[in-house]
N, C-alpha and C positions, 0 to 999 in steps of 0.2 A: 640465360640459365646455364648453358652450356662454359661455359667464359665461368660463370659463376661457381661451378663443379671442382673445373681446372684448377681455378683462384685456389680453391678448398682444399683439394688432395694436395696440393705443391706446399701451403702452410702445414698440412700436416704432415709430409713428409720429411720438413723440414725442423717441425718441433719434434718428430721421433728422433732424427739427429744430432740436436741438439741436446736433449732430454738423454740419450742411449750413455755416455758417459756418467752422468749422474746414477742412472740406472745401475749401471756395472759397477760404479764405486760402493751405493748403498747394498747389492749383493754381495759383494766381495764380503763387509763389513761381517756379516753373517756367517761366513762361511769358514769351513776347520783350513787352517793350514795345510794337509795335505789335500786339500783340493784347490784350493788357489795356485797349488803347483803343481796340479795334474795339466797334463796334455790333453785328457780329454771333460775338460768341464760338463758340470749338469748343471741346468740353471735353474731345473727344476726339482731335481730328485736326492740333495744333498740333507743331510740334519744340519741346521740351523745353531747357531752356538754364539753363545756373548763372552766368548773367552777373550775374544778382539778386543771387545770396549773396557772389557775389565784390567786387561794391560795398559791401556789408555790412563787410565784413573789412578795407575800407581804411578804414573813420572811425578817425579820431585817440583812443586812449583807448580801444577797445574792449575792452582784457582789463582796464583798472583799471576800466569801468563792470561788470564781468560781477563783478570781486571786491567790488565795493561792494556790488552785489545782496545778492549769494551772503553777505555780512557782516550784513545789515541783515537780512534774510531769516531765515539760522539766529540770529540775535540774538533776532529775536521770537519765531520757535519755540521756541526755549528756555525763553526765560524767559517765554511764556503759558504754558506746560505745566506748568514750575515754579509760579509764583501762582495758578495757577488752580486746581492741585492742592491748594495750602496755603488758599485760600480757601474753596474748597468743602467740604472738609472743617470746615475754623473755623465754616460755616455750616450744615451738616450736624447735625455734633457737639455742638456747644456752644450753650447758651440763653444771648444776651446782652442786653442791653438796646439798643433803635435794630436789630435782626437786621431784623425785617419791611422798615424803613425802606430797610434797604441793599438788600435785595431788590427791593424798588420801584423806585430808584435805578438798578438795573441795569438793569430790563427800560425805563424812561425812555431811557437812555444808547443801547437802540440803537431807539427812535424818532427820535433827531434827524438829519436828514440831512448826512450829512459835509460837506458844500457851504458849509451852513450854519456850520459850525465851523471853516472854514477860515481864516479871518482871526482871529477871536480868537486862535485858534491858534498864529496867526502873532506877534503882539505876549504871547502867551504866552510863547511861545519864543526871540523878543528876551531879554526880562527872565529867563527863567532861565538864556541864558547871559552874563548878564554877572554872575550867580553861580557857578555849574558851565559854563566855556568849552566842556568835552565836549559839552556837550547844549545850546547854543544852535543858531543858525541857522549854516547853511553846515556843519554837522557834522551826521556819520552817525548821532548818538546823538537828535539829534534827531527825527529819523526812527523810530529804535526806537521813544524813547518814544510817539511817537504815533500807532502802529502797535501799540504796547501796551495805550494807551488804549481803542481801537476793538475789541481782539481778547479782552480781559478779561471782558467783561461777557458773551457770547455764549459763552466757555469755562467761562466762572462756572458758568451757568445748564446746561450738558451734562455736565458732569462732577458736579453737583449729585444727578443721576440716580444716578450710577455709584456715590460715595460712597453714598447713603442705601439701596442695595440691598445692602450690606453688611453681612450679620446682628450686631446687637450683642452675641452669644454670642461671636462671635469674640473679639471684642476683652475680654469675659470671660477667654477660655478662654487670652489671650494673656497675661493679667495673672497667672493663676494660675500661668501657668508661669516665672514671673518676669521678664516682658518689658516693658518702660514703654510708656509714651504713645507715647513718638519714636520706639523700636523697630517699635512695632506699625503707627504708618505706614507707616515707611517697608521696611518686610521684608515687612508683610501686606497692606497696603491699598493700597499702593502699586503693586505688580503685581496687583491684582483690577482696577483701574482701568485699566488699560493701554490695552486698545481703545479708551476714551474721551480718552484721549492720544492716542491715533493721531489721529482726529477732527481734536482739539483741533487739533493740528501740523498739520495737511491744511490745514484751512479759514484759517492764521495763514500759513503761508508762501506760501498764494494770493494772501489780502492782499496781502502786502508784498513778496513778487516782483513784481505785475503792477502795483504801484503809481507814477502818473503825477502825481497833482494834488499830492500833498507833496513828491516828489519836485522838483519844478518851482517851489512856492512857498516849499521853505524851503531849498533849497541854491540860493542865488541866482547869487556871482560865485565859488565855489571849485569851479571843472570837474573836479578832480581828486577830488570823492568826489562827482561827480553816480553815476546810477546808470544800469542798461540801458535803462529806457525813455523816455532821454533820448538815448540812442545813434540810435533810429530818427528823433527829432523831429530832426534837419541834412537830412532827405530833405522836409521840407515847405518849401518856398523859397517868396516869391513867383513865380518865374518858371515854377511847377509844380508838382506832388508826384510825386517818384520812387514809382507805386503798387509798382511790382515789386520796389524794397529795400525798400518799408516790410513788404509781405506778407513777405519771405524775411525781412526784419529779427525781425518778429512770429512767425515758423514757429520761429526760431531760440530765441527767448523760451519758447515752449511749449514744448520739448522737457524742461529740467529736471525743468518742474510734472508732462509725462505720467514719467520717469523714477521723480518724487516719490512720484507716486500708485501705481507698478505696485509698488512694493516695500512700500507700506503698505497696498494694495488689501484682502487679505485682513483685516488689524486694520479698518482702517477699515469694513468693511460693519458687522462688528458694533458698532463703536463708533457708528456713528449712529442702526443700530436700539435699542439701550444707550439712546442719549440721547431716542430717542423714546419709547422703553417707559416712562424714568424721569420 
């Protein structure tokens, strides 16, 4: 019981932590400009004001930067969930030759720090669109793809779990009953993995909703597919930083992801005990 108390206060200490950023972002949002730049803040006894969000709401391009997101965003939730699905299984399932290798490959892929890849990146992504214009630079595909890149390898390795807990009787018992390969994915295996989907999609459209440094380095002069978190950077001026639209700009940004997370909450807990079991 005691042990059990401990467990308790240390998770909660540790979600007041976690949670106290959020906190201060969404009062900031509220509060007058001369109090966000007082020396001595009240977090309780200040008037309350929506002058913050209402600055938000006149940047130029606001609802085409929220559908760029929102495009780029379910783009890569889709299709990590999709590959990642069909990968794990290929590496699951089947004995190939080079398997270990890609396996190593993957858990490689996310030691390197994105920072690091950024510029190759960049002249990656030159040169592929002056093959495929979609997916070059100043277009949203650009973005997917490497936002796919980063989300792959990390979905690979979680759903790898989910797959291999998969009794192989099944898929026995699936054959006997005259069911193929492609059936038995995607009718059988395919919803036993779910929560690990869930996951998967969680952690993919964090990424690339809240994402600022590709955004910024590969959509250069085409403002009409920048995306939301390019909406808040016109409040950093030399002559200042609006702190009080960027927090309401920011509060406005987390709202989707907690929307995201309250409807997949319950898939999700078990998907990442799932991914940790496995």
């Amino acid at each position: 019981m005691k042990r059990r108390t401990i467990a308790n206060t240390a998770a909660l200490l540790i979600a007041a932590v976690v949670a106290f950023p959020l906190y201060w972002m969404a009062l900031s949002a509220i509060k007058p400009e001369a109090e966000i730049q007082s020396t001595e803040p009240r977090p309780w006894t200040f008037a309350p004001t929506l002058d913050n969000f209402r600055r938000v709401f006149t940047v130029d391009g606001l609802g085409g930067y929220f559908v760029n997101s929102l495009l780029v965003a379910g783009a890569v939730v889709l299709l990590s969930m999709l590959l990642s699905f069909l990968a794990a299984v290929a590496l699951t399932r089947f004995r190939f030759k080079g398997r270990t290798v890609l396996l190593v490959m993957l858990l490689i892929a996310q030691m390197v720090p994105i920072e690091a890849l950024t510029i190759p990146l960049f002249f990656l992504m030159r040169s592929v669109g002056s093959v495929a214009p979609a997916f070059g630079l100043n277009e949203l595909g650009s973005l997917v793809l490497v936002h796919l890149a980063f989300s792959l390898p990390l979905a690979i390795w979680m759903l790898r779990g989910f797959v291999a807990a998969v009794p192989e009787e099944l898929a026995e018992a699936a054959t006997l009953d005259g069911a193929g390969r492609a059936r038995f994915v995607w009718q059988v295996l395919f919803p036993l993995v779910a929560p690990g989907l869930v996951a998967v999609s969680v952690l993919s459209f964090i990424h690339a909703w809240n994402d600022f440094l590709f955004a910024k380095t590969f959509i250069i002069s085409a403002t009409e597919n920048q995306t939301l978190p390019m909406a808040i950077l016109v409040f950093f001026t030399p002559e200042g930083n609006d702190w009080g639209a960027i927090m309401a700009g920011s509060t406005l940004m987390t709202i989707p992801v907690l929307i995201f997370f309250v409807l997949v909450q319950r898939h999700l807990i078990s998907g990442l005990a799932g991914a940790v079991k496995g």
